[in-house]
N, C-alpha and C positions, 0 to 999 in steps of 0.2 A: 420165869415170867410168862405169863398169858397174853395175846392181843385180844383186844376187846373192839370191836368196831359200832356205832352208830348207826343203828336201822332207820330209825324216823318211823312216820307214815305216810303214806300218798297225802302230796297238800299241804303236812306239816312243816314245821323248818328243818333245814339243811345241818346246821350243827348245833350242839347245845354242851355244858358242863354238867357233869356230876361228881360228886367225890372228892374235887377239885383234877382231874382230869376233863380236858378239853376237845372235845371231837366235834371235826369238820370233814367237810370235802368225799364223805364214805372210807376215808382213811383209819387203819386201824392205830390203836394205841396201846403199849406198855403198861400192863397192872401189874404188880406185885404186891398188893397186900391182899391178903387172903380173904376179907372181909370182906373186902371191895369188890372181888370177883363172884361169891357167892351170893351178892346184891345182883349182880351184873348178869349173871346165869339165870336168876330170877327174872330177870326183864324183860318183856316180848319185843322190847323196843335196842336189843342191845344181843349180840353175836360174839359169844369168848369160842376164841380158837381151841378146840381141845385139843389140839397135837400140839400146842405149844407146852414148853414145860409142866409135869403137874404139881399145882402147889396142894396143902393140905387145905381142905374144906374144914370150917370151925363147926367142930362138934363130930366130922366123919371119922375116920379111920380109914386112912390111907396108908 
C-alpha cells in the first residue's frame, strides 16, 4: 500500500474526497488500488509516498 496525502492550495480548502478516499487535516492516507494511485501521482494537488510499498502502475512493467 501507498500513502497518498492532500496538498491543497494556498486559500483553497483543507480537506476534500476523491476515489471515495477522504483526506483532511494534511494527513496521509492508505491506497491500494493501483488505478487510484496512478490518478493520484497525476495530481499536483496530491503527494504518494514512494517508499511506501510499490504497487504495479496499470499499463507499466514493474
Amino acid at each position: 500500500m501507498a500513502k497518498v496525502k492532500y496538498l491543497g492550495e494556498p486559500g483553497g480548502v483543507k480537506e476534500t474526497s476523491q476515489f471515495g478516499y477522504d483526506f483532511k487535516d494534511g494527513k496521509a492516507v492508505e491506497v491500494d488500488n493501483p488505478d487510484h494511485l496512478t490518478k493520484f501521482r497525476g495530481n499536483p494537488f496530491f503527494e504518494v509516498d514512494e517508499d511506501a510499498v510499490k504497487m504495479p502502475v496499470k499499463g507499466g512493467k514493474d
